[in-house]
C-alpha positions in Angstrom: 143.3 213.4 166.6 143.0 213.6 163.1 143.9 210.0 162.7 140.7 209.3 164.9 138.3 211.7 163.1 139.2 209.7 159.4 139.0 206.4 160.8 135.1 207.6 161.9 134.4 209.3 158.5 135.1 206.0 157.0 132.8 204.2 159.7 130.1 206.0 158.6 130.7 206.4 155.4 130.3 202.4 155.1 127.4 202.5 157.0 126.0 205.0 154.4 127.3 202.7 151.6 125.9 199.6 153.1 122.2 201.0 153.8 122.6 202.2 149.9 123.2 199.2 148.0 120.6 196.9 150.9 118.1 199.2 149.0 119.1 197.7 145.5 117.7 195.5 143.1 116.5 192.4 146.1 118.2 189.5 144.0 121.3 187.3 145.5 123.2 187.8 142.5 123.5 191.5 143.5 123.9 190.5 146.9 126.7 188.3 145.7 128.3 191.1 143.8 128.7 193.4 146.8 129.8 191.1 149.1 132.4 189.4 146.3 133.8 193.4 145.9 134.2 194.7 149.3 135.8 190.9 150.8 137.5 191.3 147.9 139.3 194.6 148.2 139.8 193.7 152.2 141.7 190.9 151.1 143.6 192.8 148.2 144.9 195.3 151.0 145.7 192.2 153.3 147.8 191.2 150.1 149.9 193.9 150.1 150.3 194.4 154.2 151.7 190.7 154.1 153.8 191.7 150.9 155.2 194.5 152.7 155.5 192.6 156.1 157.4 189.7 154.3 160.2 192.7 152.9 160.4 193.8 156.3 161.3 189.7 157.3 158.0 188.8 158.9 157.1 185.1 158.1 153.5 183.2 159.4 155.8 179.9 159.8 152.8 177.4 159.7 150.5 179.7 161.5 148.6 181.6 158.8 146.1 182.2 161.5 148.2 184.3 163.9 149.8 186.0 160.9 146.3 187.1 159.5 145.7 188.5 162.6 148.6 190.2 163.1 148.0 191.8 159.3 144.9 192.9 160.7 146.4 194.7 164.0 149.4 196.3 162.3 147.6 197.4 159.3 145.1 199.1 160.1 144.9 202.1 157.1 145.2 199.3 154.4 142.2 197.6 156.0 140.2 200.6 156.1 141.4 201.6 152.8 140.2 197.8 151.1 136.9 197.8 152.8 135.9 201.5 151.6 137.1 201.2 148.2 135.4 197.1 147.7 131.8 199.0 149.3 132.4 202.0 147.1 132.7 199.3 143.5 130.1 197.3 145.1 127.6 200.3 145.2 128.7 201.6 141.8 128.1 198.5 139.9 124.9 197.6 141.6 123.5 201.2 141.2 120.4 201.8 139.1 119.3 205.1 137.4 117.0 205.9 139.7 119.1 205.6 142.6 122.4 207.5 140.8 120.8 210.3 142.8 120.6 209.7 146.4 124.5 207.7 146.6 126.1 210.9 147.2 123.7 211.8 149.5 124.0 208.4 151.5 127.8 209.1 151.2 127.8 212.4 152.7 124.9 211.2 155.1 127.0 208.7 156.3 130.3 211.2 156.5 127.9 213.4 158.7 127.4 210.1 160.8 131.1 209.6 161.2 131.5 213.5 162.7 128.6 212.8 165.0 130.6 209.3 166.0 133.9 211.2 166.6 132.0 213.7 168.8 130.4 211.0 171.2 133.5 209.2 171.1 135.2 211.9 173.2 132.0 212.6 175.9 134.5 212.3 178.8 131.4 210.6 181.2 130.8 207.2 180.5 127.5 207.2 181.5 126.6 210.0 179.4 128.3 208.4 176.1 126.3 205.5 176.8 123.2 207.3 177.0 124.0 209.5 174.1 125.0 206.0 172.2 122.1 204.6 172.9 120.0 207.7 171.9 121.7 207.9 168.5 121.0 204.1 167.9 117.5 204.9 168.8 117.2 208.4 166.3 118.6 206.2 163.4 116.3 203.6 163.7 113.3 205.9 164.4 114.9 207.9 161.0 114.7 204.9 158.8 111.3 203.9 159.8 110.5 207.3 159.1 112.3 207.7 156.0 110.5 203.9 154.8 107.2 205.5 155.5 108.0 208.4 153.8 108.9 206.2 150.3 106.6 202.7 150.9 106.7 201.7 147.8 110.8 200.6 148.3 110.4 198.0 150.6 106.8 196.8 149.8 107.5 193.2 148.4 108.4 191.0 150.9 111.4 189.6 148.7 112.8 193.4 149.2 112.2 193.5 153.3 114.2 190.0 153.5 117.4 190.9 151.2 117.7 194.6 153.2 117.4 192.3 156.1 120.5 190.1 155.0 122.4 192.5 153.6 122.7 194.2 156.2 123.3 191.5 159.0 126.0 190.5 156.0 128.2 194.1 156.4 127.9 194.2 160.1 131.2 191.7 160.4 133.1 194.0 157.6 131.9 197.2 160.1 132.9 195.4 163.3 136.6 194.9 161.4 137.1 198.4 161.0 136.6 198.2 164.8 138.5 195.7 165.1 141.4 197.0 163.4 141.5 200.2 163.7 143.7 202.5 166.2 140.8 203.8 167.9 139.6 201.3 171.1 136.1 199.7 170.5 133.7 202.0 172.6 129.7 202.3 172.8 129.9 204.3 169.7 130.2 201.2 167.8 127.9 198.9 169.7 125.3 201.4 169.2 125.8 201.7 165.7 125.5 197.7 165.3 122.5 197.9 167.9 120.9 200.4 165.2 121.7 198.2 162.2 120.2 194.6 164.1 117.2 196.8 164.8 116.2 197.6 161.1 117.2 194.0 160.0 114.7 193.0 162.5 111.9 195.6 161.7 112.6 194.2 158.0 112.3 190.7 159.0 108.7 191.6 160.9 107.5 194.0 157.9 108.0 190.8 156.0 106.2 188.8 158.1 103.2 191.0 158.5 102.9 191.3 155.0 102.4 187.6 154.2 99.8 187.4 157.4 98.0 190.2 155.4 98.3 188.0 152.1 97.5 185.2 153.8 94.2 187.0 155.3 93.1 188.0 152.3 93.1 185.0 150.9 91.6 183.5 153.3 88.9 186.2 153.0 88.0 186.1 149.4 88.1 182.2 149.6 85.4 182.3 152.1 
């Protein structure tokens, strides 16, 4: 049980890390930086699974394919453990001052999420953890769109809107790998989650689009 309830504090915590640094500075180097830190720690902790997994006499024997993927299955805490810590450097170095603020609170926002995950997970009707899955995809979108019109000027430029868009369609893979590899089975929880996530890349993408057919009316307007 307890096993299960860390594996969904560090689910949300990443989705609490990931929604914090889409909202950095919208530039591909910082994009780059994240991405280069948290693939990076998931394949230092892949380095040491196979490090220990050779000691205990496990060899790939020309099929590195099958051997990552075993790494993956029978490692599950040092997979967690890479991912969180490469998300955690990633949102440290690509903080600003103004933001210092609000990465705790993403972090225990996204802790909070993780509870609320382990909860669903054991909603013994299926129906009714769909449902509730569902719902909680839907609240989290409707909370970010309310939380965007709440601070506007964050995701005004359309440059912004695109990068939160990619960034976060670039982390989904990393969050379907703690999925993936962890003890837990895959369940609506997670599907919802990733629903919620597609949904504000999406509203992103259309934000940016409307805001170029509003440039482009205007200056169609004052060229008239």
């Amino acid at each position: 049980m307890r096993g299960l309830l860390s594996e969904y504090l560090v689910k949300g915590i990443f989705l609490g890390l990931l929604l914090f640094v889409a909202l950095q500075e919208p530039d591909w180097p910082t994009t780059g930086k994240v991405a280069a830190l948290a693939v990076g720690g998931l394949a230092a902790a892949l380095g040491v699974a196979a490090w220990r997994k050779w000691r205990e006499g496990y060899r790939a024997r020309g099929r590195p394919a099958a051997f990552l993927l075993f790494l993956l299955l029978e490692s599950p805490g040092l997979v967690y453990a890479g991912i969180l810590i490469g998300m955690v450097a990633g949102a440290y170095v690509v903080r600003t001052p103004d933001s210092d603020t609000w990465l705790a609170t993403v972090v225990a926002g996204g802790a909070a999420l993780g509870v609320v995950f382990w909860l669903l997970r054991h909603v013994a009707n299926r129906m009714g953890r769909i449902a509730l899955s569902l719902g909680l995809g839907a609240a989290l979108v409707a909370g970010a769109l309310y939380w965007h019109y709440d601070h506007p000027d964050l995701l005004q430029d359309p440059a912004a809107q695109t990068m939160f868009a990619v960034r976060l369609l670039l982390g989904l893979p990393l969050f379907y790998l703690l999925t993936f590899a962890g003890i837990t089975e895959e369940s609506e929880v997670e599907i919802g989650a990733i629903c919620a996530a597609l949904g504000l890349a999406d509203q992103a993408g259309c934000s940016r689009r409307a805001c170029q057919e509003r440039r482009r009316s205007a200056g169609s307007v004052r060229y008239a």
